[in-house]
C-alpha positions in Angstrom: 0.0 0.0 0.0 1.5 3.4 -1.2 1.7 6.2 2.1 -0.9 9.0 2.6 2.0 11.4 1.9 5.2 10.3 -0.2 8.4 12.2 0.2 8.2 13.0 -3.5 5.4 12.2 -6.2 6.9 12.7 -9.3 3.9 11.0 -11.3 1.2 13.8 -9.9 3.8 16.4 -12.1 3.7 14.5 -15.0 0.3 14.0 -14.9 -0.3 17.7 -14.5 2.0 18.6 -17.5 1.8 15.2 -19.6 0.6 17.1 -22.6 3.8 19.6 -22.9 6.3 16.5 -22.0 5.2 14.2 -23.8 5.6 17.1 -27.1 9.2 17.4 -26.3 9.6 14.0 -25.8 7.5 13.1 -29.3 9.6 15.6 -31.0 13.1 14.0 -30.1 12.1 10.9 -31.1 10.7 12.2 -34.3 14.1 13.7 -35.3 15.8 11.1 -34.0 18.7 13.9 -32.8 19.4 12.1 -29.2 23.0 13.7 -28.5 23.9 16.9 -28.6 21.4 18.2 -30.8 19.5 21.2 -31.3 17.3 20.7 -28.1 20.0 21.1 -26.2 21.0 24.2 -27.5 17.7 25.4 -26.7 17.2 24.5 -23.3 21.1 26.2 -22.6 20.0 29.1 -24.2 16.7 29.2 -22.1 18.4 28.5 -18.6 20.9 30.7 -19.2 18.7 33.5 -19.9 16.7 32.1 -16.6 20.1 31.9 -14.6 20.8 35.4 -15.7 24.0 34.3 -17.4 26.0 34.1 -20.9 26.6 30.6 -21.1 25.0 27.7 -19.8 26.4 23.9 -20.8 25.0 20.8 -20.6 26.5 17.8 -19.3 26.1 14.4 -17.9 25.5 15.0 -14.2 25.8 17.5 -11.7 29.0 15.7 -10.4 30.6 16.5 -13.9 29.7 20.0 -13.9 31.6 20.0 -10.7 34.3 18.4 -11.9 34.6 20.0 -15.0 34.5 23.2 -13.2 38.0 22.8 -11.5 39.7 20.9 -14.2 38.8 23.4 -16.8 40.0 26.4 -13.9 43.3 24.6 -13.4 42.5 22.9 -9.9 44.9 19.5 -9.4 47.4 18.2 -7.1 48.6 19.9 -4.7 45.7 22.2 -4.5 43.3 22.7 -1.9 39.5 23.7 -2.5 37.0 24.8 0.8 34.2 22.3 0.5 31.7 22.3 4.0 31.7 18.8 5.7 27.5 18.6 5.6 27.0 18.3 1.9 26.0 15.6 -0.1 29.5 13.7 -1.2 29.3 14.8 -4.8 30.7 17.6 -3.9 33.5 16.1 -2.0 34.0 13.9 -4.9 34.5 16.6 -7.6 37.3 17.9 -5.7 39.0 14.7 -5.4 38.2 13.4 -8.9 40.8 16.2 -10.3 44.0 15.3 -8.0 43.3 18.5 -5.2 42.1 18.0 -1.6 39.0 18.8 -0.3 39.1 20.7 3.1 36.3 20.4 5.0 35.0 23.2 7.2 31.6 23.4 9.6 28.2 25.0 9.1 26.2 27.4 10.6 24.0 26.4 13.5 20.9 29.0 12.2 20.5 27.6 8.7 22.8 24.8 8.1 25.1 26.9 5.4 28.9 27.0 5.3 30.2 29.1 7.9 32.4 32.0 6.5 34.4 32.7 9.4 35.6 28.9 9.4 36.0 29.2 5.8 38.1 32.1 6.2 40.3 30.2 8.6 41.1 27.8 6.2 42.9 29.7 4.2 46.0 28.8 3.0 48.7 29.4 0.2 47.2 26.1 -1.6 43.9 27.1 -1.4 43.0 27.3 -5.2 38.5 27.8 -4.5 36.0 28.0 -2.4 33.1 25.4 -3.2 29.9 26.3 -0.8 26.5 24.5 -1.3 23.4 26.1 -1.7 22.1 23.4 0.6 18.5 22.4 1.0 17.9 25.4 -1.9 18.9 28.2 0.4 21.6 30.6 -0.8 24.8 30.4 0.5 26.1 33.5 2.5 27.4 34.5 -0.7 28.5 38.1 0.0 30.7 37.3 2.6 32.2 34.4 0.8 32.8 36.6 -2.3 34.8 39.1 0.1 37.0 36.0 1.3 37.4 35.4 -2.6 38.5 38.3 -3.5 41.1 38.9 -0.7 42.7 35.7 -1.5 42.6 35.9 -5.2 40.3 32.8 -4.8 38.0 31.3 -7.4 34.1 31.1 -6.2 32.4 27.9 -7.0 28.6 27.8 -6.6 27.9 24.1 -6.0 23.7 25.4 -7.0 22.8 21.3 -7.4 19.7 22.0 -5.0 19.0 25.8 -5.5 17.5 25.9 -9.3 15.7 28.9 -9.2 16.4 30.5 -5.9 17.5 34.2 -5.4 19.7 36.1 -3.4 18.0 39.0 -1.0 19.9 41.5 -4.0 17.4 39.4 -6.3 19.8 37.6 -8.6 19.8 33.8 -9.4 22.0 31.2 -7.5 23.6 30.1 -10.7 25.3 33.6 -11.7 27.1 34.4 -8.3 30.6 33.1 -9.1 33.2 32.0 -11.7 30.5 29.1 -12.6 27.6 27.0 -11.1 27.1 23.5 -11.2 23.6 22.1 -11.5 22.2 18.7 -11.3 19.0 17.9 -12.8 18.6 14.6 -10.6 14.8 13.9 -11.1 14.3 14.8 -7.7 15.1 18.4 -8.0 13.0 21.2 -8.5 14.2 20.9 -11.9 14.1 17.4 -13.0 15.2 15.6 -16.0 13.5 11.3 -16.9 17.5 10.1 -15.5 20.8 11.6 -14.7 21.5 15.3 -16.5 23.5 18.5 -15.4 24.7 21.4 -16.3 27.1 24.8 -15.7 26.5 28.2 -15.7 29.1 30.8 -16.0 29.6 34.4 -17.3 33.2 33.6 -18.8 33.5 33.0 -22.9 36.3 31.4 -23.0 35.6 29.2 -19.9 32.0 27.4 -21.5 34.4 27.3 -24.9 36.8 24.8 -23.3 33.7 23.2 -21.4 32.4 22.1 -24.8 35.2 21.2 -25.9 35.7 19.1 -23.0 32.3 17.2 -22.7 32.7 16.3 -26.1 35.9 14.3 -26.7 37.5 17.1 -27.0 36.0 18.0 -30.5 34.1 20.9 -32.1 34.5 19.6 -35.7 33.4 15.9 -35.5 36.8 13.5 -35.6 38.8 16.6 -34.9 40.0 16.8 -31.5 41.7 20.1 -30.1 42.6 18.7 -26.8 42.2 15.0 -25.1 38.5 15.3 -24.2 36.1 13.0 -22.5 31.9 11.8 -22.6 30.0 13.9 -20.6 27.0 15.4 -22.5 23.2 16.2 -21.9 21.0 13.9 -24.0 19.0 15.7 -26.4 15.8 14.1 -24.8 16.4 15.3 -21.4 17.4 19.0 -22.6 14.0 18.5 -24.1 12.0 17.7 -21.3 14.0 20.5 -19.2 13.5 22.9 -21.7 9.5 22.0 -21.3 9.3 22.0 -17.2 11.5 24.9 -17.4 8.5 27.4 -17.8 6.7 25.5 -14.9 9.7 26.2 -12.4 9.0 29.4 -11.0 5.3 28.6 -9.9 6.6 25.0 -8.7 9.2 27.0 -6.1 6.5 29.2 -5.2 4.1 26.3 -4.1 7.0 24.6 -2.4 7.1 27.9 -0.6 3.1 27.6 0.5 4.0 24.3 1.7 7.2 25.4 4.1 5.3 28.5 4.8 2.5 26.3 6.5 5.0 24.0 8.0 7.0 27.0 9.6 3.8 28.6 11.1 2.3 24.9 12.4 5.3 23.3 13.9 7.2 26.6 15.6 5.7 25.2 18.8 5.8 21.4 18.1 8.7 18.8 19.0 10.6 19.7 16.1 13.0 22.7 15.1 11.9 23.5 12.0 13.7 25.9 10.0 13.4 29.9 10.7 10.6 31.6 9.2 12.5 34.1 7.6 14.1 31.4 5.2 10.9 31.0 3.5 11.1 33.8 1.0 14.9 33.1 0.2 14.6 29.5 -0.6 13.3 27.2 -3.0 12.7 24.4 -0.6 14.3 21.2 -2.4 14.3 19.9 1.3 12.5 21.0 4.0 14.5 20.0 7.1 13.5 19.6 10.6 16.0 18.7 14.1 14.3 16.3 16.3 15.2 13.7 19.1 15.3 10.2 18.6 15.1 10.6 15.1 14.8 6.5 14.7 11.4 7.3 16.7 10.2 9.8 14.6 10.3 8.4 11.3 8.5 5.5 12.9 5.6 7.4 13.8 5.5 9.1 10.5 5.6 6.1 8.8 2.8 4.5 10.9 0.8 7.2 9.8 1.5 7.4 6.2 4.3 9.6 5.9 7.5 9.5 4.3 10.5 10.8 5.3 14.6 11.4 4.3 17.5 12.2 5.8 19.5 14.4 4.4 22.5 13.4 5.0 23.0 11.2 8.0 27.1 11.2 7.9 29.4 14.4 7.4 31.8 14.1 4.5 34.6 13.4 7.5 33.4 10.7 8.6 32.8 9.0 5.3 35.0 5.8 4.9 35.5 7.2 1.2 37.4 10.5 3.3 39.5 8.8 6.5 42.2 9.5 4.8 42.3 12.9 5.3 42.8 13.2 8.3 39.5 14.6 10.4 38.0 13.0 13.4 35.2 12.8 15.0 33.8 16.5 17.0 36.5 18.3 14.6 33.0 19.5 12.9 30.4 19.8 16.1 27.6 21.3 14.2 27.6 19.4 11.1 27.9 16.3 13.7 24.9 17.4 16.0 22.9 18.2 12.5 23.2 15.0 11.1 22.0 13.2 13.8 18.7 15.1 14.5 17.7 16.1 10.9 14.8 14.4 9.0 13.6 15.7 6.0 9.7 16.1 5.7 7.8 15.7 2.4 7.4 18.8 0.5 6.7 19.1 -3.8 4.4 21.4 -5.7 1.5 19.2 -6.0 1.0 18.2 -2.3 -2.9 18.9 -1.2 -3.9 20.8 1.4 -4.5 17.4 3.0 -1.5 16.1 2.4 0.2 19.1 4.2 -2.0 18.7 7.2 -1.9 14.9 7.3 2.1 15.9 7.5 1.5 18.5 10.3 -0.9 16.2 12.1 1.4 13.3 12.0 4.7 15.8 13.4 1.9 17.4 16.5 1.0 14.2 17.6 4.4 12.7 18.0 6.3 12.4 21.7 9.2 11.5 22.4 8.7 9.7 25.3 7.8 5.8 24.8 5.2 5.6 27.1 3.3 8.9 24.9 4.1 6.2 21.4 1.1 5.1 19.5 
């Protein structure tokens, strides 16, 4: 039997916008123009003008537009890029996957983002970027990291995977706040793609030059290879269907916003920290994130009462098997440690029903954390 409430219900969006998908879909396989064909070109055009950027290009994944980022900027052995130790490992990963070393630094107790002042701290003569997350869709503290940037003659990485869409207070897009974004169009995000797609952002000509280059074997002119490329390219069918939810995006975020908006104001007095109110206009709200004891408990009780949960993520990147090797232990990141064992994430998409949302609240009010109050 499916739950009352599913984390996500990515069948109630295509059924609301089956006719325009299933266009973009027909029309690929009409023209039978699968890689890197003119649909991509479209929907890079189209986000780019939505990111507020010059150049937006499509690869395979959001972990390649991270990795592609620092390759194409330079970034390898011997170099060290800022990465904060509650993100999801992708990020990590990127940095590893071209030779540097990530160094991990703590979050912010109010909203989960990198802290600044740590990052600052951090600092040192190999430090080649700064790479903070737009976690949960929030903007990072942005300003603050672009001053740390700038005195260091540090390159600014926006790591925007969950933040499609979301603005800074100034009003401009995550996505257009640094050297280049990386995206991820992960079906679960606000903007989804049918399987794995990504893509970067970036103001810089000559960097989205070499990018193409780069995600196509190195080639502009088929069988002509400037430099020693590699496979990494948006299928023409996802670009498609990107290209069609693209126009939906900005009235999906807002309802994600009704949704956390009613959360905030139901559960500031239940047995959950949910996030602060104020976050509500500045995010997009891929994740709505609560801190709770006996978090084992709590997803129990949800789940007895038809409500899916996530946690995201249960383990900081220092204390991932993949990262012993560097060297942290555990309590050298006490916040990102205290988060990841209290936060559950609560359902929250577009289409959720006004029951649905209260079924939600209902089931977080009625929870205790004492075992003799369990039903």
């Amino acid at each position: 039997m499916s739950a009352a409430v599913p984390f996500l219900d990515l069948k109630a969006q295509y059924r609301a916008h089956r006719e325009a998908i299933d266009a973009a879909m027909s029309r690929v396989v009409d023209s039978a123009s699968f890689i890197l064909s003119s649909e991509v070109e479209q929907f890079e055009t189209a986000f780019a003008g939505y990111c507020g950027v010059r150049h937006v290009v499509g690869v395979g994944t959001g972990l390649d537009a991270l990795r592609l980022i620092l390759l194409e900027e330079g970034i390898g052995p011997g170099d060290e890029v800022i990465v904060p130790a509650n993100t999801f490992i992708a990020t990590a990963l990127a940095v590893s996957a071209v030779g540097a070393r990530p160094v991990l630094v703590d979050c912010r107790k109010e909203d989960s983002s990198i802290d600044p002042v740590q990052a600052e701290a951090r600092v040192t003569p190999r430090t080649r970027a700064l790479l903070p997350v737009h976690l949960y869709g929030l903007p990072a503290p942005m300003d603050e990291l672009r001053r740390i940037a700038e005195r260091g003659s540090i390159l600014l990485v926006e790591d925007a995977c969950q933040a499609h869409g979301a603005r800074t207070l100034e009003g401009k897009r995550c996505g257009s706040l640094g050297t280049a974004a990386a995206f991820s169009f992960y079906p679960g995000k606000n903007l989804g793609a049918y399987g794995d797609g990504g893509a970067i952002a970036t103001q810089d000509d000559e960097l989205a030059a070499r990018l193409r280059l780069r995600r196509n074997y190195g080639q502009s002119v088929k069988y002509h290879h400037a430099v020693a490329g590699e496979n990494c390219r948006l299928d023409g069918l996802q670009a498609a269907i990107l290209h069609a939810k693209l126009g939906f995006l900005d009235s999906w975020n807002e309802q994600r916003r009704r949704v956390a908006h009613r959360y905030c104001e139901a559960l500031k007095d239940s047995p959950v920290t949910p996030p602060a109110a104020d976050q509500v206009p500045r995010s997009v709200w891929h994740l709505f994130v609560v801190q709770v004891e006996d978090r084992e408990g709590f997803q129990a009780h949800l789940r007895q009462r038809g409500v899916e949960t996530g946690i995201h993520y249960p383990v900081p990147i220092h204390l991932q098997p993949a990262y012993a090797h560097l060297g942290y232990s555990r309590g050298d990141f006490p916040v990102a440690e205290s988060l990841a064992q209290r936060i559950v994430s609560l359902p929250i998409y577009p289409e959720m029903t006004d029951v649905q949302i209260e079924t939600v609240i209902d089931a977080v009010l009625s929870w205790s954390p004492a075992p003799i109050s369990r039903r």
